[in-house]
C-alpha positions as CSV (number, residue, x, y, z in Angstrom):
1,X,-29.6,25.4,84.9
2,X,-29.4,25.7,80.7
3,X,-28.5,22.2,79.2
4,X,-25.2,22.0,78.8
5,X,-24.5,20.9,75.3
6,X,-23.5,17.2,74.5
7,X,-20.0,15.9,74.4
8,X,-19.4,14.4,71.1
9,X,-17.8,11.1,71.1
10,X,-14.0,10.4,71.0
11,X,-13.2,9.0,67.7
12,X,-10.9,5.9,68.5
13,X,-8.1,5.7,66.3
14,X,-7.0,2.5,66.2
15,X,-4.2,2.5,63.9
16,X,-2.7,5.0,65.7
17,X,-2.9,2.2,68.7
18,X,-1.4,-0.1,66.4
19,X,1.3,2.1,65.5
20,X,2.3,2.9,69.0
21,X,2.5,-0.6,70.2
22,X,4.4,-1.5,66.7
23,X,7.3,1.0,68.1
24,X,7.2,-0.3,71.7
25,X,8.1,-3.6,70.7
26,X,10.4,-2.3,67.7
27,X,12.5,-0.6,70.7
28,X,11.8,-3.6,73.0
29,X,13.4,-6.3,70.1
30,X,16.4,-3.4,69.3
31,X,17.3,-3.2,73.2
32,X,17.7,-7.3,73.3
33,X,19.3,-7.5,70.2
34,X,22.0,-5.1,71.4
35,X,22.4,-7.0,74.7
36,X,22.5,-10.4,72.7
37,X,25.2,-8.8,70.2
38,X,27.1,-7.4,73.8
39,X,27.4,-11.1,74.6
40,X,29.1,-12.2,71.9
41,X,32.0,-10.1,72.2
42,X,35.1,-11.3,73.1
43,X,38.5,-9.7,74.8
44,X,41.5,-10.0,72.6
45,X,44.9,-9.3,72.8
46,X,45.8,-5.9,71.2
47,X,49.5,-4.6,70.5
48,X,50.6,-1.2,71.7
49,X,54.2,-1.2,71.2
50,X,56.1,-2.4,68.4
51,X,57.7,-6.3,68.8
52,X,60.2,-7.8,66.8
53,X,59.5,-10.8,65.0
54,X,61.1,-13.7,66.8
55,X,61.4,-11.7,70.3
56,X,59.0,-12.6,73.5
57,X,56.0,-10.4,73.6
58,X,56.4,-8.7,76.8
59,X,53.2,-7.7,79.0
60,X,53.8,-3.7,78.3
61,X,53.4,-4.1,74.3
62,X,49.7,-5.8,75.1
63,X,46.1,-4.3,76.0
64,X,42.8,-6.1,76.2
65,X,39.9,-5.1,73.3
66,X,36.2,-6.1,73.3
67,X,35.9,-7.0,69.4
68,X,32.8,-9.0,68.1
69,X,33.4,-13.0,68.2
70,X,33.9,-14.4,64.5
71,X,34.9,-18.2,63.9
72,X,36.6,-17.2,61.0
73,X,39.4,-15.0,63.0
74,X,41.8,-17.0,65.1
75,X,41.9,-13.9,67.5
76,X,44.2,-14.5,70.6
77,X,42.4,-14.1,73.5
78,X,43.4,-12.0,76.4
79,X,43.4,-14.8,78.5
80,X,45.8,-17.0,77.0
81,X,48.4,-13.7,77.4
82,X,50.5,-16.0,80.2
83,X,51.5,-19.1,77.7
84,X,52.7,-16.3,74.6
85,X,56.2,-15.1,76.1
86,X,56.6,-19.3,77.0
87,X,55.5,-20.7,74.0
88,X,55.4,-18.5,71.3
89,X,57.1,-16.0,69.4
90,X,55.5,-13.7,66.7
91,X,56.7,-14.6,63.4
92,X,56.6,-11.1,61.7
93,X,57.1,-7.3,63.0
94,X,54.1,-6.5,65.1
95,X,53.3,-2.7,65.3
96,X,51.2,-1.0,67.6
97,X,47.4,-1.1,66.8
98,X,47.6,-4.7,65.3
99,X,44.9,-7.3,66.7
100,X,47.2,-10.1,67.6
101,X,46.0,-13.6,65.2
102,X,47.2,-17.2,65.9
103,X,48.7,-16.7,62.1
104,X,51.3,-14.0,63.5
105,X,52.9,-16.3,65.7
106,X,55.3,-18.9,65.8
107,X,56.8,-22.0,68.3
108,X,60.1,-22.4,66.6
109,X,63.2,-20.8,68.1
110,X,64.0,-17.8,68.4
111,X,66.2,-16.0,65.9
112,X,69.6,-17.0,66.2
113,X,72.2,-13.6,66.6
114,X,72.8,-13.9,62.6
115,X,69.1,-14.4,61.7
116,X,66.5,-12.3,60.4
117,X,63.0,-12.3,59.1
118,X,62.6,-11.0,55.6
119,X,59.0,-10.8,53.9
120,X,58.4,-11.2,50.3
121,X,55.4,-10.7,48.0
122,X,55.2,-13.7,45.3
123,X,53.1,-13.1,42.4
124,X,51.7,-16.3,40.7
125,X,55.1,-18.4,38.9
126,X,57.0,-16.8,41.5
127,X,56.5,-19.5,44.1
128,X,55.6,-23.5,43.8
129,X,52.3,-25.0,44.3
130,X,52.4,-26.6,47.9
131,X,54.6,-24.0,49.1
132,X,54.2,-24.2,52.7
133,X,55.8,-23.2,56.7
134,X,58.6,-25.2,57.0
135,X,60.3,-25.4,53.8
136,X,63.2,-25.0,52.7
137,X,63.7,-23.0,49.4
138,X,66.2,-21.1,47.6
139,X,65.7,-17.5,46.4
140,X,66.8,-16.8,43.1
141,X,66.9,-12.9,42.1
142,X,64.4,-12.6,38.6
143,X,64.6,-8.8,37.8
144,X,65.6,-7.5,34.5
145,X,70.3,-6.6,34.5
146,X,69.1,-3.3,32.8
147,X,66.6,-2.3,36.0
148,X,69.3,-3.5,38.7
149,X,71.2,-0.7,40.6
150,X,74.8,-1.0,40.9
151,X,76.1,-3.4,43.5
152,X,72.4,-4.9,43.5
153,X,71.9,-8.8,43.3
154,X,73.3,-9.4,40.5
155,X,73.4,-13.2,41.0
156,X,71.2,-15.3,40.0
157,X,71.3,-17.2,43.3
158,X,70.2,-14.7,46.7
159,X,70.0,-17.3,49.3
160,X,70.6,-21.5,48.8
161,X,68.8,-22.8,51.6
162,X,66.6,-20.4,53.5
163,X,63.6,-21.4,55.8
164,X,59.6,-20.7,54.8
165,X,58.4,-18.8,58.5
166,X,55.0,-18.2,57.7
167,X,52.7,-17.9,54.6
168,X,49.8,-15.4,54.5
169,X,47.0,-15.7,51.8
170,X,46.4,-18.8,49.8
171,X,47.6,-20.6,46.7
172,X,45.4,-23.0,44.5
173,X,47.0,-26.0,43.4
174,X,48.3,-24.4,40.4
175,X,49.7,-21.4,42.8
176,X,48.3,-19.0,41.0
177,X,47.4,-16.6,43.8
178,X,49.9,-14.2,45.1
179,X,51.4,-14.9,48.5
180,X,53.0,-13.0,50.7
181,X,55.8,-15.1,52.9
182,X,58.1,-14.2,55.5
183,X,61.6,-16.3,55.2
184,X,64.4,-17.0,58.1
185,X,68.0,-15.8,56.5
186,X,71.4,-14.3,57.5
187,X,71.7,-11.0,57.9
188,X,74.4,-11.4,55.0
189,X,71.7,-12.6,52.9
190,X,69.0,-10.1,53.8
191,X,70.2,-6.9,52.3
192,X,70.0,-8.6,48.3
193,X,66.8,-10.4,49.4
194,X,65.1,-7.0,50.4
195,X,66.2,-5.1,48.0
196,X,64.9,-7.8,45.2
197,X,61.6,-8.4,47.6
198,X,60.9,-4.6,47.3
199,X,61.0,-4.9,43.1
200,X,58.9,-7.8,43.2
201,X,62.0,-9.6,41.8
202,X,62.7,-12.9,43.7
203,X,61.3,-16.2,43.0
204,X,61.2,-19.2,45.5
205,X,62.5,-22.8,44.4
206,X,61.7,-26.2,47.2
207,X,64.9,-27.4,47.6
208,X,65.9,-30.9,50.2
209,X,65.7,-30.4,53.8
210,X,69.2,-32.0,54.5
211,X,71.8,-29.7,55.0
212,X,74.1,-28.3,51.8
């Protein structure tokens, strides 16, 4: 038989090796991280119908959501559904899509039959430093005579003693941050308040808890 010809050596290629075991545990570290990030998700309350602010959330306006745990959101859990129609009441409109937030709800009572929620947007000077849930406050209508429509609030004076509902954002102690504040009134008192709220036009003055 002729000699076969030699077999040349198989070059080893050992960052090739390298590489491949590089992308094994690459995948290997992605694949645990994913099921480390899985277990910090949490289920949370989401609203699908729209609920009026001081009505009970009823269990056909809520669906549980998987969204990523983060200390810094006070999400309502889906498990803590039963105490919200006892307990608590949400303090603004919710509309369908909205995450439900401890911030959104309330434990006072309910609105009475000639209360509603109005919200306002303060800019800084419109509001006092310490302003806080709770108060009581006056609004006094700020906008220029020449800008007001006819039959508008003309007076200086919107509402004498209205209750702070909630605050969202955050003042510094000079209150120089703008806020945005829903406030308890009478539906005789809403229609000027909106229609100043909606020009940026109403300013908020503490005023004594006692009764006027």
């Amino acid at each position: 038989m002729a000699d076969r010809l030699p077999t040349p050596p198989r070059e080893r290629k050992p960052a090739l090796a390298a590489l491949a075991v590089l992308l094994i545990l690459v995948g290997a570290l992605g694949a645990a991280t994913l099921v480390l990030r899985a277990g910090d998700r949490i289920e949370v309350i989401k609203i699908t119908e729209r609920v009026p602010a001081g009505q009970p959330i009823p269990d056909s306006a809520m669906a549980p959501v998987l969204v990523a745990e983060d200390e810094a959101v006070s999400y309502v859990r889906w498990g803590q559904r039963g105490a919200l129609a006892e307990d608590y009441r949400p303090a603004v409109d919710l509309v369908a899509g909205t995450l439900l937030v401890g911030e959104m709800l309330t434990t006072d009572e309910t609105l009475g039959s000639d209360e509603v929620i109005v919200g306002v947007s303060l800019r800084a000077g419109q509001f006092p430093s310490g302003l806080k849930a709770g108060d009581s406050v006056a609004a006094y209508w700020v906008g220029d005579e020449r800008t007001a429509e006819e039959g508008a609030a003309r007076e200086t004076v919107i509402a004498e003693r209205v209750k702070v509902e909630n605050i969202f954002g955050e003042s510094d102690v000079a209150g120089r941050n703008n806020l945005a504040v829903t406030l308890r009134v009478s539906r005789g008192e809403a229609p000027d308040l909106a229609r100043a709220a909606s020009g940026g036009d109403v300013s908020l003055v503490i005023v004594s808890s006692g009764t006027s």
